[in-house]
C-alpha positions as CSV (number, residue, x, y, z in Angstrom):
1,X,0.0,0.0,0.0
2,X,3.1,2.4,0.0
3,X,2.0,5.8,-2.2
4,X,-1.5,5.1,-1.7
5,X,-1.7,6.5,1.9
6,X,-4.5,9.1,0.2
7,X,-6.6,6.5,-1.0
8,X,-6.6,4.8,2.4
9,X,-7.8,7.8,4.6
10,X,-10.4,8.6,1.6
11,X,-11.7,4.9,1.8
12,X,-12.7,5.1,5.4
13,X,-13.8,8.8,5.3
14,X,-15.7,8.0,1.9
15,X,-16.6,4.4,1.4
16,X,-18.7,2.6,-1.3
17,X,-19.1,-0.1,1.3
18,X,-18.6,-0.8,5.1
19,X,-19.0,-4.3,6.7
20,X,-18.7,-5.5,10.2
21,X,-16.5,-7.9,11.3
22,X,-17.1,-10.7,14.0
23,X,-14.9,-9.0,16.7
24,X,-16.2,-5.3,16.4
25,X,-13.6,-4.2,13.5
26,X,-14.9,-2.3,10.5
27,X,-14.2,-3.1,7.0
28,X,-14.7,-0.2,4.5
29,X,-14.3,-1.0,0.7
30,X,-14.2,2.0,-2.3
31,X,-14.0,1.6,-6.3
32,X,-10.6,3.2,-8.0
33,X,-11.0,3.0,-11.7
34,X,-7.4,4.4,-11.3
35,X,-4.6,2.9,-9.1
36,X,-1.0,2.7,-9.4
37,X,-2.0,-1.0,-10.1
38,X,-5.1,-0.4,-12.5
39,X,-8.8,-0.5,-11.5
40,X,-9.3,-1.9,-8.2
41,X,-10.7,-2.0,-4.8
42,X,-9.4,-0.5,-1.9
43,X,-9.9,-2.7,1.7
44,X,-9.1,-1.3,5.0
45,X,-9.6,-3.0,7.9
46,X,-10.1,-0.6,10.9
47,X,-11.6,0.2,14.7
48,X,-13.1,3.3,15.5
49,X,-12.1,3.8,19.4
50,X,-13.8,5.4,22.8
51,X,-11.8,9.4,21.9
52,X,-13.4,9.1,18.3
53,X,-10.5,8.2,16.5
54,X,-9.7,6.1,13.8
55,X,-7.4,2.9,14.7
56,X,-5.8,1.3,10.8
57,X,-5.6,-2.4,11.2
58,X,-4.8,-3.5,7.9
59,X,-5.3,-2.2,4.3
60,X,-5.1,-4.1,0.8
61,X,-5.7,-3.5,-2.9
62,X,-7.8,-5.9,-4.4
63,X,-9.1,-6.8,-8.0
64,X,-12.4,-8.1,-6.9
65,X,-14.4,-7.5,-3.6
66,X,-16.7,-10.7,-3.6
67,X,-14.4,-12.5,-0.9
68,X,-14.4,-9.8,1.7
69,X,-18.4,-9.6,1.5
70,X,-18.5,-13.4,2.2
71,X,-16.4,-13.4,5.3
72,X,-18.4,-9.9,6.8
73,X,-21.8,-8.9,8.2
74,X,-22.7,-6.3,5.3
75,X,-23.4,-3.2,7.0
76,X,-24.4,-1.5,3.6
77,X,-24.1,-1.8,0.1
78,X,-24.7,1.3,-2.9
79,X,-25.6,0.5,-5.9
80,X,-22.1,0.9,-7.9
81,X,-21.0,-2.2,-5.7
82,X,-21.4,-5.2,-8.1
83,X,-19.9,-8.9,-7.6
């Protein structure tokens, strides 16, 4: 995820998609037609803590989103967000 530190902090503030994991963590998933590795889908893994910050687990760039949506509770899902 190095050079895409921008696309991280706009995926949680702005996400196509946020799921719930099983042990309170937050997944939030956006579109990029453009990356510095083509169209794909940002995934950042995060908990939001008791001072009403932001804690980053884990982030990823993935070409499909289908296998995070299996493993999460779907918290939402727009339109634009297609298997």
């Amino acid at each position: 995820m190095a050079g895409n530190i921008e696309k991280i902090m706009e995926t949680v503030n702005s996400p196509d998609c946020i799921v719930k994991g099983s042990k309170g963590e937050l997944v939030a998933i956006k579109y990029y037609t453009t990356t510095n590795l083509g169209e794909k889908y940002c995934v950042v893994v995060y908990k939001e803590n008791k001072g009403g910050f932001i804690d980053i687990i884990d982030s990823i760039i993935r070409y499909r989103q289908d296998g995070i949506l299996v493993r999460f509770f779907i918290l939402c899902v727009p339109s634009q967000m297609t298997s």
